[in-house]
N, C-alpha and C positions, 0 to 999 in steps of 0.2 A: 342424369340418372332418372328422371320422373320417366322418362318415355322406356324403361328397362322393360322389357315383357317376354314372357318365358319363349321358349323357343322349344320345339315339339323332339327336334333331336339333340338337343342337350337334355331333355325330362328323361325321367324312370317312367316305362309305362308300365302298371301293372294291374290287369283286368280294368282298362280303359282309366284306370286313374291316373293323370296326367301330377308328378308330384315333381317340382323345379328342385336341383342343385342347390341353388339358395335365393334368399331374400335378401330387399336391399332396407336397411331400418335410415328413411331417412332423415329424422331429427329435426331439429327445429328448422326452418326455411326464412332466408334472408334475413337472417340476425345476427347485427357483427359485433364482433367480439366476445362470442361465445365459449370461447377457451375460458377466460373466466370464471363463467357460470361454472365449468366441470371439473376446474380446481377450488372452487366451491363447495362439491358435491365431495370432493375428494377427501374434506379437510374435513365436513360432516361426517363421514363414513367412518374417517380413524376417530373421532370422538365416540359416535357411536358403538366401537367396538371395543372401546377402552370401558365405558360407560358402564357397558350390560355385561360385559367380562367382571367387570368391580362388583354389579349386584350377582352375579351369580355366586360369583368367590363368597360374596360377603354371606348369602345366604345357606351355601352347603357347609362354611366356617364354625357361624356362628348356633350352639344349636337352642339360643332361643326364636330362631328365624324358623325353626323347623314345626311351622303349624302350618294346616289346611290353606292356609289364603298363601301361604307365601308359593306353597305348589304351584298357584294360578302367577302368582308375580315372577319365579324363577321360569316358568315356562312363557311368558309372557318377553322376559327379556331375551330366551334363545332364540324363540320367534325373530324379534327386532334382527338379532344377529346373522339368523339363515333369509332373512329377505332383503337385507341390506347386502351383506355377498352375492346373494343369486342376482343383484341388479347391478348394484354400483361400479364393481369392477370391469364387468364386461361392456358398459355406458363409458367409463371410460376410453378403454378400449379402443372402442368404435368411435367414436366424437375425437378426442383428443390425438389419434394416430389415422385417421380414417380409414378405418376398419370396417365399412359398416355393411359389408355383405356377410350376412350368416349361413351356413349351411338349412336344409329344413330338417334335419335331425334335430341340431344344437336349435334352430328357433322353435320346436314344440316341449323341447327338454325344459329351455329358458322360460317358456308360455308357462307349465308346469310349474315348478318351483314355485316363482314371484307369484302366481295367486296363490295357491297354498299357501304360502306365508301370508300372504295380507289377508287371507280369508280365514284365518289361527289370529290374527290380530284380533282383528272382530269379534270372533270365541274368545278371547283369553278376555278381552275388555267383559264381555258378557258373564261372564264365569265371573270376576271380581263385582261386577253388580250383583248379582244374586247373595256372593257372600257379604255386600253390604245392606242388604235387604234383611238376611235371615241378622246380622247382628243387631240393626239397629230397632227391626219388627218383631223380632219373635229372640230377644238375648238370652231370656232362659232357658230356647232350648235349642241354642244356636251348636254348643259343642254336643249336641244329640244329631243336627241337620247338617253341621259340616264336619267331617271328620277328613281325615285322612283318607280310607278310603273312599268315600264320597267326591273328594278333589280328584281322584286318580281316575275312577269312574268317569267323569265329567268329563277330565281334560281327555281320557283316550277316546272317550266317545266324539269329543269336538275333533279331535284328528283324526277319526276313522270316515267323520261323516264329508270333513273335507278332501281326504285324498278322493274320497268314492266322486263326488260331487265336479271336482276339478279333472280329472280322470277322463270321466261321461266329454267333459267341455273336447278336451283334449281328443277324447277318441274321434267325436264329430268332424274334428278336422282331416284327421287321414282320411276320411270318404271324400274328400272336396279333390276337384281337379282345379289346376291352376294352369288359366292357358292362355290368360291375358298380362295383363301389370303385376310387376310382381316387388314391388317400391308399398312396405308399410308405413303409414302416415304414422307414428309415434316414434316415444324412445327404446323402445323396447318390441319385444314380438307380441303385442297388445291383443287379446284374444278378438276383438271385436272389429280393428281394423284390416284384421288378417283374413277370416274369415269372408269378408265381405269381397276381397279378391276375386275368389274363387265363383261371388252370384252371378257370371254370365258365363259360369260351364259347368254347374253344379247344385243343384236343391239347397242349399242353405237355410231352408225355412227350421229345418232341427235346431241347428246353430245358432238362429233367429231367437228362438224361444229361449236358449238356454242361456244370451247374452241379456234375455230378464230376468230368468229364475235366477241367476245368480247373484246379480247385486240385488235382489229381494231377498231371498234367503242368508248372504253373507252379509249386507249392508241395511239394509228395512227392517226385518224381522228383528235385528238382534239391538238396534235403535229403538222401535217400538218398546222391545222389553226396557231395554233399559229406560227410558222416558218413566213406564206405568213402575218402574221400580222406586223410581223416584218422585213419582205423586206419590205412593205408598209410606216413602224414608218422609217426605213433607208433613205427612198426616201424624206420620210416629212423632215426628218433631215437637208439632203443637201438645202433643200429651204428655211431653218431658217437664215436668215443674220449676227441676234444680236448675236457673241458667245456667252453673258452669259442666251438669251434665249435656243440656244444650249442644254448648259450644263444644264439648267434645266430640259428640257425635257428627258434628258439620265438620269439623277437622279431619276427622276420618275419610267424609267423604270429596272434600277439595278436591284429594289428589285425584283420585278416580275421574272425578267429572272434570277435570283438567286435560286428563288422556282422552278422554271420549272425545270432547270437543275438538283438540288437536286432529285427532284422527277421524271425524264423520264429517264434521261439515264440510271441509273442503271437497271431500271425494263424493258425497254426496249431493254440493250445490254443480259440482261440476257432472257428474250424471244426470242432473234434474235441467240442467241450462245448456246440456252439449250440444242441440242445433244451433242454442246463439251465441256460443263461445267460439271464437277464432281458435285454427289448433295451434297457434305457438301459445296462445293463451291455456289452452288444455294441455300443452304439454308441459307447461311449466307447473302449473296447479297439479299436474298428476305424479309431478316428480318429483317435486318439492312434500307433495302429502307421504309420497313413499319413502322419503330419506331424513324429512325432518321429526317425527314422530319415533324413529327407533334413537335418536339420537334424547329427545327431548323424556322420553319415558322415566328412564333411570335416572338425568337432573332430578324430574320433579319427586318421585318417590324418594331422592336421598333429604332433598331440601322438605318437604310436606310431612311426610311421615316420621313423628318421634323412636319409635322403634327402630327403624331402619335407620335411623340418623345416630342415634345411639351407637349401634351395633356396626358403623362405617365409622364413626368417632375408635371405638374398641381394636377396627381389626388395622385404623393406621397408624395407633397409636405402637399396636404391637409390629407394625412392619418398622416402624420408627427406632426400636427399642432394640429390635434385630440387627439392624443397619450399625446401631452405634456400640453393639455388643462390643468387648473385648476381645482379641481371640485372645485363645490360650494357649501359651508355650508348653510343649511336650517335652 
């Protein structure tokens, strides 16, 4: 299949754009026993979707979960949830039944989603930095600077700015003709190895540009802040007297800078080192960054966070209580 390359009358032509039937996604190359790996991916995915179902339940449940931060947390786990479906299922699909020719409808539709969701990761982590900035920096006048509508503001704006953003990506490719190899080097319809098809029958330099602005805008920028949020949380630290207010404040922030970490360095050392990374090495690193992170979010917020631990102790306690109810004779 490496040598598959489009064929001029099997394409749709339309006003000389040359646009292929479909793609071939072809996955990790000469690595045996791969089956494996994607019932790996498989048994991640139902955790994950167990995991972020539990915080959500627990949070729309319970209504002391119903403050400003938990907006970013509940939204943060439907994220996990819509990017983990947009990839997983159809990866398996293709990998474990060899499926792996996509239509090009379904692979810009697929392209679409899976960054919008990982580009809402990014946002939803940065959204929770900020609301540990204004608590820990400025507490009295934290319930003036975060409210409820200030989280709804926030979160629609981070999802207005990503569909627009991912959208742009996406449009740049219907201009592309594709009239050579039409075999994408990853596991999925990867914006960046798709696009590149099309540079020996089509400008791509737009595409070029916007395969930087994006991991700068969705992954630098929102790193950046968070880094200078946390010199800021460092400084407030030193000025806490009480160590056991101290240690409160670092608790708080654990879980946070647990998710962060989870989710940027990998996709980050892997953007910063992709000319000397092998791609089954970047395919693994970029798949594993996208399916272990929605899975590991809602562990660590149950396990880190007292509130939340509280309030997941409460609602199993009452599914518990439900279970062993008596019925009652009529």
């Amino acid at each position: 299949m490496s040598s598959l390359t489009s064929d001029v009358n099997q394409t749709e032509n339309i006003n000389t754009i040359i646009r292929p039937p479909y793609f071939f996604i072809s996955g990790f190359i000469a690595i045996p026993h791969m089956k494996y790996y994607y019932v790996f991916l498989c048994f991640v995915y139902i955790i994950s979707l167990v995991s972020n179902a539990f915080v959500m339940t627990g949070i729309y449940v319970d209504r002391s979960l119903h403050s400003p931060k938990y907006i970013a947390v509940f939204n943060l786990a439907f994220t996990d949830v819509c990017e983990s479906t947009a990839l997983v299922p159809k990866l398996l699909d293709m990998f474990l039944f060899s499926r792996q020719l996509i239509s090009y409808d379904q692979c810009l539709t697929s392209l679409f989603f899976i960054f919008l969701f990982l580009t809402m990761q990014s946002f939803n982590l940065t959204i929770l930095s900020y609301d540990r900035l204004v608590a820990i920096c400025c507490p009295l006048r934290y319930h003036m600077m975060v409210t409820h509508r200030s989280m709804l503001r926030l979160t629609g704006a981070a999802w207005t700015f990503a569909v627009l953003m991912v959208l742009i990506s996406v449009g740049l490719i219907t201009r592309l003709s594709f009239c050579r190899s039409l075999v994408i080097n990853s596991y999925f319809c990867d914006h960046g190895p798709l696009f590149r098809l099309a540079a020996p029958c089509s400008d791509v330099v737009p595409n070029l540009m916007m395969a930087y602005i994006n991991p700068c805008v969705a992954l630098y920028l929102p790193m950046v802040f968070i880094i200078s949020s946390y010199i800021c949380i460092t400084h407030a630290l030193f000025t806490i007297t009480l160590p056991q207010d101290r240690l409160r404040a670092i608790k708080t922030c654990s879980s946070h800078l647990i998710l962060v970490a989870i989710f940027y360095l990998p996709v980050i050392l892997t953007y910063v080192l992709q000319t000397l990374v092998p791609t089954n090495a970047r395919i693994i690193n970029l798949s594993l960054t996208s399916v272990l992170p929605p899975m590991l979010n809602p562990i660590i917020y149950v396990l880190k966070t007292e509130e939340f631990k509280e309030s997941a102790k409460k609602l199993l306690r009452r599914g518990a209580q439900r279970a062993v109810a008596p019925v009652k004779l009529t």
